[in-house]
C-alpha positions in Angstrom: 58.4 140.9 48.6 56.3 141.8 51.6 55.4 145.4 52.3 56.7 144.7 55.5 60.4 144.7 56.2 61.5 142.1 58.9 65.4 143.8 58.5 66.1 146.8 58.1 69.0 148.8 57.0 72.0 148.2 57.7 70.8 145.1 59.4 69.8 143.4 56.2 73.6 144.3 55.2 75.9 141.1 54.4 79.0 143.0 55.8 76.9 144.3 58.9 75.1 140.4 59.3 78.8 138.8 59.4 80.1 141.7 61.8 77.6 141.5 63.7 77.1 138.1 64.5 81.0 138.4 64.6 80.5 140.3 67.7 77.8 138.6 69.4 79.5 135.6 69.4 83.2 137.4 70.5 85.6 136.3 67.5 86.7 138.0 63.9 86.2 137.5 60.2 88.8 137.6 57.9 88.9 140.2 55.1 91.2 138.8 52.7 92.9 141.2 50.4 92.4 139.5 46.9 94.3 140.5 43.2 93.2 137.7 41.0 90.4 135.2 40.6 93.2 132.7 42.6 92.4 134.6 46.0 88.6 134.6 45.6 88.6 130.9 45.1 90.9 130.3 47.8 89.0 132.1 50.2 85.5 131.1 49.1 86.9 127.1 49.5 89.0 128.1 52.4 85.2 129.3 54.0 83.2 126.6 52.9 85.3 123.9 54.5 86.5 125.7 57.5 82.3 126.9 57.8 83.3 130.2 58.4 82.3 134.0 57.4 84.8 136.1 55.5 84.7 138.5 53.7 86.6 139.5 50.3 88.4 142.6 50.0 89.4 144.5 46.7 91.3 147.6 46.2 90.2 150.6 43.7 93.2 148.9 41.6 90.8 146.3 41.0 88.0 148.5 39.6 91.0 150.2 37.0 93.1 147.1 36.0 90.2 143.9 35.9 86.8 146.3 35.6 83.4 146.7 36.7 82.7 142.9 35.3 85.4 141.2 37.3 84.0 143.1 40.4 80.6 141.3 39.4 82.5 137.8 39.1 83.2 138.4 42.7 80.2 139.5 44.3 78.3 136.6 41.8 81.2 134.2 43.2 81.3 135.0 46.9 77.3 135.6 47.5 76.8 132.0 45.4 78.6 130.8 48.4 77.4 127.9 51.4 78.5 130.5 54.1 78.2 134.0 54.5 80.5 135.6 52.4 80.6 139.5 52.0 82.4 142.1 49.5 84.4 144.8 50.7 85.9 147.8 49.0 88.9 148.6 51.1 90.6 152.1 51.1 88.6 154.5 48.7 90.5 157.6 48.7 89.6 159.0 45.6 86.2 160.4 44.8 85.7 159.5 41.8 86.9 155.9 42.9 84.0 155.9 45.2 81.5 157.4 43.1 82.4 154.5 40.9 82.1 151.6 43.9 78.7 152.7 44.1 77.3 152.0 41.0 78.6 148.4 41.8 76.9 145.4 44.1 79.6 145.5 46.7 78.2 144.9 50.6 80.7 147.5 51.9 83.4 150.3 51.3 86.2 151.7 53.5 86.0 155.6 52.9 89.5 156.9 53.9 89.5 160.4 54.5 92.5 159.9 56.5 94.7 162.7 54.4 91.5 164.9 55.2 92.1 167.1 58.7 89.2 166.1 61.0 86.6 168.1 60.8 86.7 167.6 56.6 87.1 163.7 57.0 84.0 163.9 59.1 82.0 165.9 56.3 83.4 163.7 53.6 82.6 160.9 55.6 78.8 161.4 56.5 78.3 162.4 52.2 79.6 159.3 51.7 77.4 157.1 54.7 74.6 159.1 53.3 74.7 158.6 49.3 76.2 154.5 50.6 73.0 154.1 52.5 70.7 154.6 49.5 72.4 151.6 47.6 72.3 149.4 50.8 75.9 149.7 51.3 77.7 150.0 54.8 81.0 151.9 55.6 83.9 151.7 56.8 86.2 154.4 58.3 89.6 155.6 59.3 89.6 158.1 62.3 93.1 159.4 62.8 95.9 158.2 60.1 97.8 154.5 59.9 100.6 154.6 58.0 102.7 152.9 55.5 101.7 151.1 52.3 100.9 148.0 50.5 100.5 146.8 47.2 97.5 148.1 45.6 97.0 151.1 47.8 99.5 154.1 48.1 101.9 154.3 50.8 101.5 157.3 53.3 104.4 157.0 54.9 105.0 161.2 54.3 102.4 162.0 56.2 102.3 162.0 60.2 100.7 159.4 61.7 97.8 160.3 63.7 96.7 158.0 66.5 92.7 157.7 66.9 91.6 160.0 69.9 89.2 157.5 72.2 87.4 160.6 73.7 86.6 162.0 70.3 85.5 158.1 68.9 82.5 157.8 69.6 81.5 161.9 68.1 83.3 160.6 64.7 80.7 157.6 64.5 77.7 159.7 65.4 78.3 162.5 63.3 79.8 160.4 60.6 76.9 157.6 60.5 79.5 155.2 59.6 78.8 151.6 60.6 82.4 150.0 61.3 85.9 152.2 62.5 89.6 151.5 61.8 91.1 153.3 64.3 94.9 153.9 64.3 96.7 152.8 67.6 100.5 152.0 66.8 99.1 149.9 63.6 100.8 149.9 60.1 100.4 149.3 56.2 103.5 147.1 55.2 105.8 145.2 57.5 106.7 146.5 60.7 110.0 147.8 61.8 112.2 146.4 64.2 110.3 145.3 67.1 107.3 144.0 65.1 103.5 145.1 65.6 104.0 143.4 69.3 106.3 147.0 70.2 103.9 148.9 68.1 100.6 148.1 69.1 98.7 149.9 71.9 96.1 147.7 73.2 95.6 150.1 75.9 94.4 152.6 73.5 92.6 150.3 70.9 90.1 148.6 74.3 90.0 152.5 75.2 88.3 153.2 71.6 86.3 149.9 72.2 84.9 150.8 75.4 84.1 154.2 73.7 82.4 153.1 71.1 80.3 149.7 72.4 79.4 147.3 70.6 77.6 148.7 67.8 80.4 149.4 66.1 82.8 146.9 65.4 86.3 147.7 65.2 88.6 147.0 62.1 92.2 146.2 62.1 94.2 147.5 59.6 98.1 146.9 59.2 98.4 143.4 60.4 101.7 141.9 58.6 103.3 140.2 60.4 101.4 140.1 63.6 101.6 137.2 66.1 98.4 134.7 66.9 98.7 135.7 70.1 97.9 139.8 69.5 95.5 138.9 67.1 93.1 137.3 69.9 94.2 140.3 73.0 92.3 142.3 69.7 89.9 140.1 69.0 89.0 139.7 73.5 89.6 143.7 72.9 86.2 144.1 69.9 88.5 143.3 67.0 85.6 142.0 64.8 87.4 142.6 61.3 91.0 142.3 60.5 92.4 142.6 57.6 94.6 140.0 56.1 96.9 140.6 52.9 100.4 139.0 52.7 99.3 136.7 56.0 97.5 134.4 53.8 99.6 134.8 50.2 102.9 134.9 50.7 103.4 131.2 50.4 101.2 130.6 47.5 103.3 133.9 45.9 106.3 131.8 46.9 104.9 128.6 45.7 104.2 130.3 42.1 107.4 132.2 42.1 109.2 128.6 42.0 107.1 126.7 39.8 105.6 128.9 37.1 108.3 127.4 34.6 108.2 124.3 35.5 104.3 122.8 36.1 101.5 123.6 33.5 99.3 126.0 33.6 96.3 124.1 34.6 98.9 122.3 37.6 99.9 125.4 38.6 96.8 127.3 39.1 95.3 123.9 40.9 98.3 123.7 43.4 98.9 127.1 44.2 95.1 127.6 44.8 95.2 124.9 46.7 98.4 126.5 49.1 96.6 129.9 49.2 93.6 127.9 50.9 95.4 126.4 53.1 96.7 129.8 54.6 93.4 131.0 54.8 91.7 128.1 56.4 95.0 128.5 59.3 93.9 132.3 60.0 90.3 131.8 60.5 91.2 128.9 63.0 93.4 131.9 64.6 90.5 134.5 64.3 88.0 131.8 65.5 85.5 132.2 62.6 85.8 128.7 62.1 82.6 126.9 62.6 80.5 129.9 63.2 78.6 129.9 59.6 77.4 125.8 60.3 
């Protein structure tokens, strides 16, 4: 390697290149929520043919249930990739979760803090940026509190939700040093309530935090089943640059196994359902407009 470095960090950062680029060229990138090997395929087929950027997002279940070496298989999997294709660590709440996630090859980790008041979230936060940063991993954080739940991450729906402050956004990134911010703007873990994310979402509040914040820090949007192709692109024309996509892009290959797992062979079933998941992905990056942007 050259003593001289044409990139430095985080710009020589997978999830920081694909977010970037995300925002210079004004759409998002999928991060796909993924449980089994089924999801990383899907997605890493769905990019290649759609010649778009994702990224793949695992839960700290992930890490317990499959291990270190599955987390491997993924990273070896998705960076193996024709397109840009980063790993993301989403909601880390425990420490010893994180301290974990950074003995691995991951691109990027949400830290969430969120249960933390402000001024400890902060602290926690900027340990975290600091010890991430010597591994060559970005972060990702939650300023204020989204609630709800979803499967593989606990549901917070006790605790008061705390919408993201725009006048204080801006102070959370510097002092934090985190490169990316979910903020929390009506958004929610889990399906909405009556009304849908359309009554719940304040885009008044998340361009506010945008505007705040500028471009170097893309936004991330948590909570986004179901949410209508029409809010996701106000978000995305907003600085959306990451969304997060769960139960979007797997309920009809869930659906799809849930009918058939006693009927087709293994081999048939895994071909065909993979096959469905894709397809779902491939129709959410056409909505995102990451499509064609890794060609």
């Amino acid at each position: 390697m050259s003593s001289t470095k044409v990139d430095a960090f985080p710009q020589n950062n997978l999830t920081w290149k694909i977010l970037d680029d995300a925002t210079k060229g004004g759409y998002a990138v999928g991060a796909f929520n993924c449980y089994n090997n089924d999801g990383v395929m899907a997605v890493i087929r769905a990019a290649e043919a759609k010649r778009s950027p994702a990224l793949i997002e695992i839960f700290p279940w992930t890490m317990h249930f499959q291990g270190a070496h599955f987390v491997r298989y993924i990273v070896e999997a998705a960076h193996a990739a024709s397109v840009p294709i980063g790993v993301h660590l989403d909601h880390c709440m425990d420490p010893a979760d994180v301290d974990l996630a950074l003995t691995l090859p991951i691109d990027s980790i949400m830290v969430d803090a969120s249960r933390l008041e402000p001024e400890a979230n902060i602290k926690y936060c900027r340990r975290i940026t600091e010890l991430a940063k010597e591994r060559g991993i970005t972060v990702e954080a939650e300023m204020g509190r989204i609630n709800g739940g979803e499967d593989g991450i606990p549901d917070a729906g006790h605790l008061e939700e705390i919408l993201t402050d725009p006048q204080h956004a801006a102070e959370f990134t510097r002092r934090t040093g985190v490169h990316f911010l979910a903020p929390s703007f009506g958004n929610i873990h889990g399906p909405y309530p009556e009304g849908g994310s359309e009554s719940y979402w304040q885009l008044d509040r998340l361009k506010e935090i945008a505007d705040a914040l500028g471009p170097s820090t893309p936004l991330v949007i948590h909570g986004t089943h179901p949410v209508p192709d029409w809010l996701f692109r106000k978000a995305i024309d907003i600085g959306a640059r990451k969304i997060n996509i769960n139960r979007n892009a797997r309920d009809e290959y869930t659906k799809f196994v849930a009918e058939n797992a006693g009927r087709l062979e293994l081999t048939a079933l895994k071909e065909q359902s993979v096959a469905i998941y894709q397809k779902s992905v491939e129709e959410l990056m056409d909505v995102l407009g990451s499509s064609g942007q890794a060609s």
